[in-house]
C-alpha positions as CSV (number, residue, x, y, z in Angstrom):
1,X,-28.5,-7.6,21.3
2,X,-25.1,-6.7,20.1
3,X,-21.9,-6.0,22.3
4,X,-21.4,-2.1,22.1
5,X,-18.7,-1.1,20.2
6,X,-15.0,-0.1,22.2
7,X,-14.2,2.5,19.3
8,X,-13.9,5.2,22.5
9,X,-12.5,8.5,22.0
10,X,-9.5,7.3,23.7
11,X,-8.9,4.5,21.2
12,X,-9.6,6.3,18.2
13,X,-6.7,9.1,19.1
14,X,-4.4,6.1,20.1
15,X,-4.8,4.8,17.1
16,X,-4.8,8.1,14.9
17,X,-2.0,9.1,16.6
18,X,0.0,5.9,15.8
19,X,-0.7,6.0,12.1
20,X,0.5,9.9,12.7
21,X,3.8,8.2,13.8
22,X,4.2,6.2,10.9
23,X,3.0,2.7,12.3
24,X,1.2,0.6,9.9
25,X,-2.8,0.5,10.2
26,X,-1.6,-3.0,12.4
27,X,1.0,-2.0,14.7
28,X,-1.5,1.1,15.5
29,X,-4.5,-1.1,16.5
30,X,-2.2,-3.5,18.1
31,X,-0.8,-0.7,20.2
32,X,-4.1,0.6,21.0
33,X,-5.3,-2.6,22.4
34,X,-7.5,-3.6,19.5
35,X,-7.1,-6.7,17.3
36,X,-6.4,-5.4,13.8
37,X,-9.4,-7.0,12.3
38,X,-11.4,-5.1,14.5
39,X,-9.4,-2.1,13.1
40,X,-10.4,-3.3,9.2
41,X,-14.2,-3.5,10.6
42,X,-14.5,0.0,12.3
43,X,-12.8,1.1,8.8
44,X,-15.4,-0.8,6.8
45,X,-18.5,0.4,8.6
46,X,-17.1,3.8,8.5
47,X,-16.5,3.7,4.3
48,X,-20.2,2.1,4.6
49,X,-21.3,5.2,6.6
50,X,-19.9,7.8,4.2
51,X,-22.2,6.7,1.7
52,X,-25.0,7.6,3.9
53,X,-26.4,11.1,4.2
54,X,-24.8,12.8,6.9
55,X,-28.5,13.6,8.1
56,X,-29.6,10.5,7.9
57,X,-26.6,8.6,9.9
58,X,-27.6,6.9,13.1
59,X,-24.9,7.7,16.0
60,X,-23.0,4.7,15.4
61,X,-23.0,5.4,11.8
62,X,-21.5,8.6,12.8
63,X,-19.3,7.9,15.0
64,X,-17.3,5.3,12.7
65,X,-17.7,7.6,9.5
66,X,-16.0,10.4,11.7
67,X,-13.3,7.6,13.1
68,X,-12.2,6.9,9.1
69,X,-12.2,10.8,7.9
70,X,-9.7,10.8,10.6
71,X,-7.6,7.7,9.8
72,X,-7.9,8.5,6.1
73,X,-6.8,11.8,7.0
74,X,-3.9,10.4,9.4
75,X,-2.6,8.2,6.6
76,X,-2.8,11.0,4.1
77,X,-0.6,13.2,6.1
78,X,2.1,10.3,6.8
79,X,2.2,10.0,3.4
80,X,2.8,13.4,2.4
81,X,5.5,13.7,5.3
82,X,7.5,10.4,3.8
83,X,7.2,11.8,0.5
84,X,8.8,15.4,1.6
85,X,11.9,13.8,3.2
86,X,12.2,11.7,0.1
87,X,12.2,14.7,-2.1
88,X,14.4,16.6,0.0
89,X,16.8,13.7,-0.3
90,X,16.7,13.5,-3.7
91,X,17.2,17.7,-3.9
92,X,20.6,18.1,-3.7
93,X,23.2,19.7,-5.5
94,X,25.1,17.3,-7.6
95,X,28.3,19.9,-8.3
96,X,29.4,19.9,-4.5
97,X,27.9,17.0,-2.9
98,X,29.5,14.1,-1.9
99,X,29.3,10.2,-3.4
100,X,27.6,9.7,-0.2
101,X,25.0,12.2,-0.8
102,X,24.5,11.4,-4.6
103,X,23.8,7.5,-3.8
104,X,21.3,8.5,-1.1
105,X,19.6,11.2,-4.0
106,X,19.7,8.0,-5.9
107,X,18.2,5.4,-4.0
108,X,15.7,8.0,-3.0
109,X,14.7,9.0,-6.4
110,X,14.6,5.0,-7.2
111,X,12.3,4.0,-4.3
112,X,9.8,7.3,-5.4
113,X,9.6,6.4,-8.8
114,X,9.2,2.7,-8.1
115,X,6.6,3.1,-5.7
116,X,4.8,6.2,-7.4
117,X,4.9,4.7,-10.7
118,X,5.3,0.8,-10.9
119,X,4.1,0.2,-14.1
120,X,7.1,2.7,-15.8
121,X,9.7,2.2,-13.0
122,X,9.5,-0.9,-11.5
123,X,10.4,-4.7,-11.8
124,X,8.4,-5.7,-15.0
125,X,7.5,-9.6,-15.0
126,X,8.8,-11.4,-17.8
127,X,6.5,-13.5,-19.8
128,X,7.7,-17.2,-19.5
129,X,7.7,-17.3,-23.4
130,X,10.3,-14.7,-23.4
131,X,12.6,-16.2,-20.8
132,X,12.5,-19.8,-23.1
133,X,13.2,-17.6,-26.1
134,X,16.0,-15.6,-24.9
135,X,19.8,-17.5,-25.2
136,X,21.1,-17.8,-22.0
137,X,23.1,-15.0,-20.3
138,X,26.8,-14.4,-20.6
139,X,28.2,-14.4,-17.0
140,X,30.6,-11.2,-17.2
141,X,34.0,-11.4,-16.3
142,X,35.7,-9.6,-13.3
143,X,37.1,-7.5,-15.9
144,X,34.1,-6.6,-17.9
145,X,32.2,-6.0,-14.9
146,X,34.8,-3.5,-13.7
147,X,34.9,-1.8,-16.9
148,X,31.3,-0.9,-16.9
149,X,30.8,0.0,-13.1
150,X,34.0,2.9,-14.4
151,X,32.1,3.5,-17.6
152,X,28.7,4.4,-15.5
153,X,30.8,6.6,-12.5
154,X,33.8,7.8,-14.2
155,X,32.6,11.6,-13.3
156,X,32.2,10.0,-9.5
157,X,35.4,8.3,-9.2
158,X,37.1,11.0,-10.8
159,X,35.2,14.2,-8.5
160,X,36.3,11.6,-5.3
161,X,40.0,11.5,-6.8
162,X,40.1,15.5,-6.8
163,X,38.6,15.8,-3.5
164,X,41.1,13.3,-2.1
165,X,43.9,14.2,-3.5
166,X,44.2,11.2,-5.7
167,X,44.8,12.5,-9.4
């Protein structure tokens, strides 16, 4: 006969409650008490159980399908919570705000798009053939390297010279 299961009411809102916070599917089993393969097997008998009529569940069945609405629920409104502050960071009004503010919009905007869309925004492997076909890059001098860091935030550097003072 099989050991009954500890996926207790108490365990299941620990653990809901943790993914709530923010804390990976691991750190949220871990600080429930359960081993996080126990977590990924409670999660794979409840995505099992979904596929079952609700009406033709046994309690178990019900019990873990109702344990992963609720996780898939908890991690959905993490998410959505994450994304909102990112977007707020990125909202900001680019007249008045300060280089501060603008590299935080930036990095912001970077880490959504890379994440939200990979494929358009982020790091694209190179094909070895392409890397033995290119000529090797030209290390840029100190100079050239300054020049185009004032070419990309000339309207920066010159927006922090007026607010300072420094025309």
């Amino acid at each position: 006969m099989a050991r009954p299961t500890s996926l207790n009411a108490q365990t299941q809102r620990r653990i809901i409650e943790a993914v709530r916070q923010g804390a990976s599917l691991s750190y949220a089993a871990k600080a429930s008490g359960v081993d996080s393969a126990t977590l990924r097997r409670w999660r794979r008998k409840g995505e099992i159980a979904l596929k079952i009529k609700p009406n033709e569940r046994s309690s178990d069945e019900k019990r873990y399908a109702r344990f992963c609405t609720a996780l898939e629920r908890a991690l959905c409104e993490v998410e959505i919570k994450a994304c909102a502050v990112i977007v707020n960071a990125m909202d900001i009004d680019f007249e008045t705000a300060s280089i501060a503010e603008m590299r935080l919009a930036l990095r912001a905007a970077t880490w959504f798009l890379v994440r939200r869309d990979p494929e358009n925004y982020g790091n694209r492997p190179v094909a070895s053939s392409e890397v033995a076909s290119r000529p090797p890059a030209k290390e840029p001098t100190v100079e050239e390297g300054w020049a185009t860091l004032q070419a990309i935030f000339s309207e920066d550097i010159d927006r922090w010279r007026v607010e300072h003072g420094e025309n």
